[in-house]
TIMAR-943813 format. One record per residue (C-alpha): residue in three letters; x, y, z; chain. Coordinates in pm, 1 decimal, always signed. Each point is the difference from the previous one (the first is absolute). Layout:
N
pt residu: ALA&east: X&north: Y&up: Z&chaine: A $
...
***
This chain:
93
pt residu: UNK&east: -1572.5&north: +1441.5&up: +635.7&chaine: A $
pt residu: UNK&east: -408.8&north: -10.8&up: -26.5&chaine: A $
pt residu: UNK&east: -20.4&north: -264.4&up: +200.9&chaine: A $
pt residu: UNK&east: +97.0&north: -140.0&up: +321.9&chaine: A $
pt residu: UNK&east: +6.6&north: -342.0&up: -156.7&chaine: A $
pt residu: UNK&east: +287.6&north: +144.2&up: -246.1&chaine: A $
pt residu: UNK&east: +170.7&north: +180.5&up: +292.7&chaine: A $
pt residu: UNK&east: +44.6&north: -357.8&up: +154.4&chaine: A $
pt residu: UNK&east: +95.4&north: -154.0&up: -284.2&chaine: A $
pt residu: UNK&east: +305.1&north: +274.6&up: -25.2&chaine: A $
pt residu: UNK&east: +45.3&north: -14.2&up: +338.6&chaine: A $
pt residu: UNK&east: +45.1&north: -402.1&up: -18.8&chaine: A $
pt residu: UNK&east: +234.5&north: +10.9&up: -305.1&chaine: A $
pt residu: UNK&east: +233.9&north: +262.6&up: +155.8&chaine: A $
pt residu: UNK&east: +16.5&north: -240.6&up: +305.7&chaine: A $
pt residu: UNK&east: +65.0&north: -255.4&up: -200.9&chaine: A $
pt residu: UNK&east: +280.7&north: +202.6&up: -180.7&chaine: A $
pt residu: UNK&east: +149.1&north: +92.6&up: +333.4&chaine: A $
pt residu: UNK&east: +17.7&north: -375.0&up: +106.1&chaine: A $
pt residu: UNK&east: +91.8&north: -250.8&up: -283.3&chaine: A $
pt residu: UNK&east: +136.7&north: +260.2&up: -177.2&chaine: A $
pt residu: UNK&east: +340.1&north: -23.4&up: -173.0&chaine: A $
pt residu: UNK&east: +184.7&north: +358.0&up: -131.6&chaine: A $
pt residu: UNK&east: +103.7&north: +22.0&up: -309.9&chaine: A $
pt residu: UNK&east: +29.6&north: +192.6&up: -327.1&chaine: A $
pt residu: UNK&east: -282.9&north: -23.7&up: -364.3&chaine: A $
pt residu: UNK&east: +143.4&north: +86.6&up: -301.6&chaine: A $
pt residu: UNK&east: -93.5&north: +41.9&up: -361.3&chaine: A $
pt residu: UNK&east: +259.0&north: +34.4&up: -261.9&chaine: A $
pt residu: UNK&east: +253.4&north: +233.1&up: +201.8&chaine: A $
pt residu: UNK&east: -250.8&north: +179.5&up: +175.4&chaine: A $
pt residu: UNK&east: -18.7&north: -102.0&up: +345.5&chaine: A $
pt residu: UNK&east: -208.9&north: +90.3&up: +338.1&chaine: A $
pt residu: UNK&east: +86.0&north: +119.5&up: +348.1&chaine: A $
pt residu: UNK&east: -3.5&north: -343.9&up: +211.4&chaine: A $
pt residu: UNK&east: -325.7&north: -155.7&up: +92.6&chaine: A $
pt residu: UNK&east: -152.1&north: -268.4&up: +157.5&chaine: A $
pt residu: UNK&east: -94.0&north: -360.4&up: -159.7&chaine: A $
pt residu: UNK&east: -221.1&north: -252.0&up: +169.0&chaine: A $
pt residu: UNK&east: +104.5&north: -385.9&up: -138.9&chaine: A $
pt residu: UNK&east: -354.6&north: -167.8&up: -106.1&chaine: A $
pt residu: UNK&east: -0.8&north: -378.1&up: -81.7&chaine: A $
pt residu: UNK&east: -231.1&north: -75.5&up: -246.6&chaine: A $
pt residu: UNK&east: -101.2&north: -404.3&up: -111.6&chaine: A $
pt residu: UNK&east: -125.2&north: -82.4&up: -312.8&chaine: A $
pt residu: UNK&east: -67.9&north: -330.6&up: -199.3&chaine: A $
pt residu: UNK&east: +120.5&north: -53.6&up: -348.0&chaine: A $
pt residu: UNK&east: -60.2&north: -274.0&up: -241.9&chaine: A $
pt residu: UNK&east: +345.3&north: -136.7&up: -62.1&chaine: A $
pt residu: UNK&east: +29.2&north: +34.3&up: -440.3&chaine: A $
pt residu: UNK&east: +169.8&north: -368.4&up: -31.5&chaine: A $
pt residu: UNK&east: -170.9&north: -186.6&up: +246.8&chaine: A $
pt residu: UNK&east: -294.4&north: +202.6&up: +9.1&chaine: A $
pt residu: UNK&east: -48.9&north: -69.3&up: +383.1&chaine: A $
pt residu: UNK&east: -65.7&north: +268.1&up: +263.3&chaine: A $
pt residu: UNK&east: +288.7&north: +173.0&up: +180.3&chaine: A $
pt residu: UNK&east: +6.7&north: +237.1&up: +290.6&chaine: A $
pt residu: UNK&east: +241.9&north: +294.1&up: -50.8&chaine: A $
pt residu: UNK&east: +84.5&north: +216.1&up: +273.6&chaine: A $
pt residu: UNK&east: +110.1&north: +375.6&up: -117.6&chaine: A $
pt residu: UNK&east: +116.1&north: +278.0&up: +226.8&chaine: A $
pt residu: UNK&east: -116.8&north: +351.7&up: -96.4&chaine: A $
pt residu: UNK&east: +16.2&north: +326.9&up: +142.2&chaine: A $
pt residu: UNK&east: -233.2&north: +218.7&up: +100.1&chaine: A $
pt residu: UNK&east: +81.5&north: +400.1&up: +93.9&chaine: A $
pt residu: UNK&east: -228.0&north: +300.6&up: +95.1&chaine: A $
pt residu: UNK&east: -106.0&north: +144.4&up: -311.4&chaine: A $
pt residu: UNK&east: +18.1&north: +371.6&up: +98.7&chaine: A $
pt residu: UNK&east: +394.2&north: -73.4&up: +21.1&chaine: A $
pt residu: UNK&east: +75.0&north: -151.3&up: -315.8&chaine: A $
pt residu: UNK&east: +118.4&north: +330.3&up: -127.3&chaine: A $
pt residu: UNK&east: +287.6&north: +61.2&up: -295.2&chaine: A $
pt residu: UNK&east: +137.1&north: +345.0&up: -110.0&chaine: A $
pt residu: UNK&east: -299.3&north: +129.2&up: +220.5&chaine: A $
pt residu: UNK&east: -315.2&north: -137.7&up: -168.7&chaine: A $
pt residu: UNK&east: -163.3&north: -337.8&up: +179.3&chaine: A $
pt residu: UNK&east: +6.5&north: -308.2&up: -246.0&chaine: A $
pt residu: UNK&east: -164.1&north: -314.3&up: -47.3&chaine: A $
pt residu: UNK&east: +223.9&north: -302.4&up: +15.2&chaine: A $
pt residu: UNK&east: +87.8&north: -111.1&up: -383.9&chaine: A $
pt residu: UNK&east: +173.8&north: -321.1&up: -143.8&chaine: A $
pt residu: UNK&east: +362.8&north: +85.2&up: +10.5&chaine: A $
pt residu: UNK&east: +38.8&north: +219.5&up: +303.1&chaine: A $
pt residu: UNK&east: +231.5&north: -117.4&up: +286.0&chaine: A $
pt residu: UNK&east: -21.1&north: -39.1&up: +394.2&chaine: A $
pt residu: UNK&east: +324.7&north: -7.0&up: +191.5&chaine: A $
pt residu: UNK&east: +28.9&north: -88.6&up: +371.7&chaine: A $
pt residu: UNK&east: +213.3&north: +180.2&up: +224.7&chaine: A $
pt residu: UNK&east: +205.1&north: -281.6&up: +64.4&chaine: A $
pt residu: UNK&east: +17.6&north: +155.7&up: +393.9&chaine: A $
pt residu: UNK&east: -372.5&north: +35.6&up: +34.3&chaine: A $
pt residu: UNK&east: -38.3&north: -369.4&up: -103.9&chaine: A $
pt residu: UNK&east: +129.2&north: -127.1&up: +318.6&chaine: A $
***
């Protein structure tokens, strides 16, 4: 890291990680990785309902993981439509 700004930031996410984190397993086609770590993230966002064209709020849960382990057959990835996240159903407790 270049700076100590970034070192905190790191720092702060792998805290994060360690705390809200929930184990579990990313996968693309059948390639799969070791276990990691997935921190749930509520999001809210408003939408213009099509038929009544009124404002709704829509709350959507998404997941955010330390990029540096989002690794498949040994080369990192980027998150793609399509790929998978599955909780370790005994990490989820």
């Amino acid at each position: 890291m270049s700076t100590a700004l970034a070192r905190a930031a790191v720092g702060m996410a792998h805290s994060l990680e360690r705390l809200a984190g929930i184990e579990g397993v990313y996968a693309r086609g059948s390639c799969e990785s070791e276990p990691i770590r997935g921190v749930p993230v509520q999001h809210e966002y408003e939408v213009i309902d099509e038929e009544t064209g009124l404002p709704t709020r829509v709350i959507s849960y998404d997941w955010r993981f330390v990029a540096a382990e989002l690794v498949l057959a040994n080369e990192p990835v980027m998150p793609r439509a399509g790929d998978r996240w599955t909780v370790n159903m005994g990490s989820a407790e």
